[in-house]
C-alpha positions as CSV (number, residue, x, y, z in Angstrom):
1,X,48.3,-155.8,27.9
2,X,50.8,-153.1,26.1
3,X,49.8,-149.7,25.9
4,X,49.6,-148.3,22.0
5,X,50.3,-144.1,21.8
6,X,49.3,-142.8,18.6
7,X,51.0,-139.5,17.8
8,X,49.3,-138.7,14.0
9,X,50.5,-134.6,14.2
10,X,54.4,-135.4,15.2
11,X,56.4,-134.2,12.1
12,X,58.6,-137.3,11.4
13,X,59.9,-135.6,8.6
14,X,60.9,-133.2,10.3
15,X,62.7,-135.3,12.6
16,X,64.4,-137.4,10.5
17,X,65.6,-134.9,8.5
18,X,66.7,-132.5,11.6
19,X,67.5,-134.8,14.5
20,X,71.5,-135.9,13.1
21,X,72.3,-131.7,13.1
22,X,70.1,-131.2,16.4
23,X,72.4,-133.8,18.6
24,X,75.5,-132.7,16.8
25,X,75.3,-129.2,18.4
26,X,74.2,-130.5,21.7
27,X,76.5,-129.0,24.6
28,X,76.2,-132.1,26.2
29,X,78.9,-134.7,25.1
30,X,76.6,-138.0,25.1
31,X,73.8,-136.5,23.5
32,X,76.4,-135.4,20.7
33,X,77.7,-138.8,20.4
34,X,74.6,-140.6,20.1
35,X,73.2,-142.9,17.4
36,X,70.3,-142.4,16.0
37,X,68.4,-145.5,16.1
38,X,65.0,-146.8,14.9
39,X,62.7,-147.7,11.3
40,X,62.8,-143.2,10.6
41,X,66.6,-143.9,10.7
42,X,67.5,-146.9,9.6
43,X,64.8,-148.4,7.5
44,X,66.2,-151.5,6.9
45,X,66.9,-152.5,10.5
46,X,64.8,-155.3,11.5
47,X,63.6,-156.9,15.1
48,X,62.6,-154.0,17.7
49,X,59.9,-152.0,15.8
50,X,61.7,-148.8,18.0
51,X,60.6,-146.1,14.9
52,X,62.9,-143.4,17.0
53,X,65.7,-143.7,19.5
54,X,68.9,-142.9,20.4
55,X,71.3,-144.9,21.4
56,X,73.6,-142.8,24.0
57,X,76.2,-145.1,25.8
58,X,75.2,-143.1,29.2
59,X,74.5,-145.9,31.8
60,X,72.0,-144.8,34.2
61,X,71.8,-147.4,37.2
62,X,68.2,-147.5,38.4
63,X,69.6,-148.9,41.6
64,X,70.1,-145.6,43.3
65,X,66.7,-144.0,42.4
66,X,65.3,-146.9,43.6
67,X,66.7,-146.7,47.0
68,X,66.6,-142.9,47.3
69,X,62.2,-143.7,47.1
70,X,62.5,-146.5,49.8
């Protein structure tokens, strides 16, 4: 059974009027590059129901972490 977060005092408006300039100053390279992804981003996208994401490129292989707690 999913887990639903409700988070009522998060300025979305805020966010999605902020987030584009926030990541472009990022010092960190993928974090700059990122797409923003998600319905407060792209209201016509369709299929996920992500409201806000990024999209980063950075592959992160969980097969180290894993083995590092075994």
């Amino acid at each position: 059974m999913p887990i639903e977060f409700s988070f009522p005092h998060i300025p979305l408006g805020f966010m999605q009027t902020c987030a584009s300039e926030v990541m472009a100053g990022s010092l960190i390279t993928y974090v700059r590059g990122a797409q923003l992804r998600g319905l407060l981003f792209q209201p016509n996208s369709t299929g996920s129901g992500l409201i806000s994401g990024v999209h980063t490129n950075f592959f992160v292989n969980n097969k180290d972490p894993l083995r590092a707690l075994a």
